[in-house]
N, C-alpha and C positions, 0 to 999 in steps of 0.2 A: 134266366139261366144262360143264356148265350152271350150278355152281357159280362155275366162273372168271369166266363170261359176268356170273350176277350180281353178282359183286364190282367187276366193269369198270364196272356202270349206277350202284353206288355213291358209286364213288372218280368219276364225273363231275359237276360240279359247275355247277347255274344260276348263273350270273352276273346280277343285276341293273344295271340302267344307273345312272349316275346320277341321273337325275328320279327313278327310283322308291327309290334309297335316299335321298336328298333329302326326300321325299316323306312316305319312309316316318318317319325322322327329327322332321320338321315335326308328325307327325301324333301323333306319340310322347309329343312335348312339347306338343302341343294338348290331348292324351285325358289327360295324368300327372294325377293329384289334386288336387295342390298347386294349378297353373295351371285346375283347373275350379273351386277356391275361388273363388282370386284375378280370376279371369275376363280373366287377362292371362298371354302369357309373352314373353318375348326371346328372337328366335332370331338366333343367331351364325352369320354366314356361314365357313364351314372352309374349309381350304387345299383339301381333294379336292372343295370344289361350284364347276365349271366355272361361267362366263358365261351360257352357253345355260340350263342345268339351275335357276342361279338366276332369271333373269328367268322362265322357264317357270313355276317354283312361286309366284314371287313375283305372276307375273300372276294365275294360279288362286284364288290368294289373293284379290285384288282382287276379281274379279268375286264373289266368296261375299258374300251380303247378311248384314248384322248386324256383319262381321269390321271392327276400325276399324286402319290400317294407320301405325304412324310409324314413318318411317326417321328411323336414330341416326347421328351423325355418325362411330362404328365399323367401319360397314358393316351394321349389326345392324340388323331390324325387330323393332319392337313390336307385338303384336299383342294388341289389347282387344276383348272382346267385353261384352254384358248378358244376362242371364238369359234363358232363355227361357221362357213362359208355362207350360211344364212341371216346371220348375225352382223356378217361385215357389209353386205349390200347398205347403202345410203337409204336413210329412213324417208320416206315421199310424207310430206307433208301438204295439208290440206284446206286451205284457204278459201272459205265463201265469200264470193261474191256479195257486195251490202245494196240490194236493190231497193231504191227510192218507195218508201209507203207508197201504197195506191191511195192514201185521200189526198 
């Protein structure tokens, strides 16, 4: 019985809303590699991001200090940032020592 019971908590599934897969989306292509090089990415608006869910992120967006914002004539924003004073420090690099095998 308790068996069944846990396989039912399983098989139920959180749904996310839109804003937060949106969101989550936005933040995906914010954090990738590539675009913390580059200190820029394009985000594509898709068939499934409502009206609501876009203006919502897209305001959040705005109000973040540093983030610089260009809408594309696709629908698309650009999003440029600059380095931050923790980014520009000189990376220490870490070199071991090759200590002679002991036989």
């Amino acid at each position: 019985m308790a068996k069944a019971k846990k396989q039912e908590k399983s098989a139920e599934r959180q749904e996310i809303s839109g804003i937060e897969r949106l969101g989550l989306r936005v933040s995906s292509m914010i954090n990738h590699p590539v675009a913390q090089i580059q200190r820029w990415v394009t985000i594509h608006r898709l068939d499934t991001d409502g009206d609501r869910e876009w203006e919502e992120v897209m305001g959040l967006l705005s109000e973040t200090d540093g983030i610089e914002m260009i809408f594309n004539d696709d629908d698309s924003v650009t999003l440029k940032w600059e380095a931050s004073a923790e980014e520009d420090r000189p990376v220490e690099v870490y070199e071991p020592v090759e200590e002679p095998a002991p036989f």
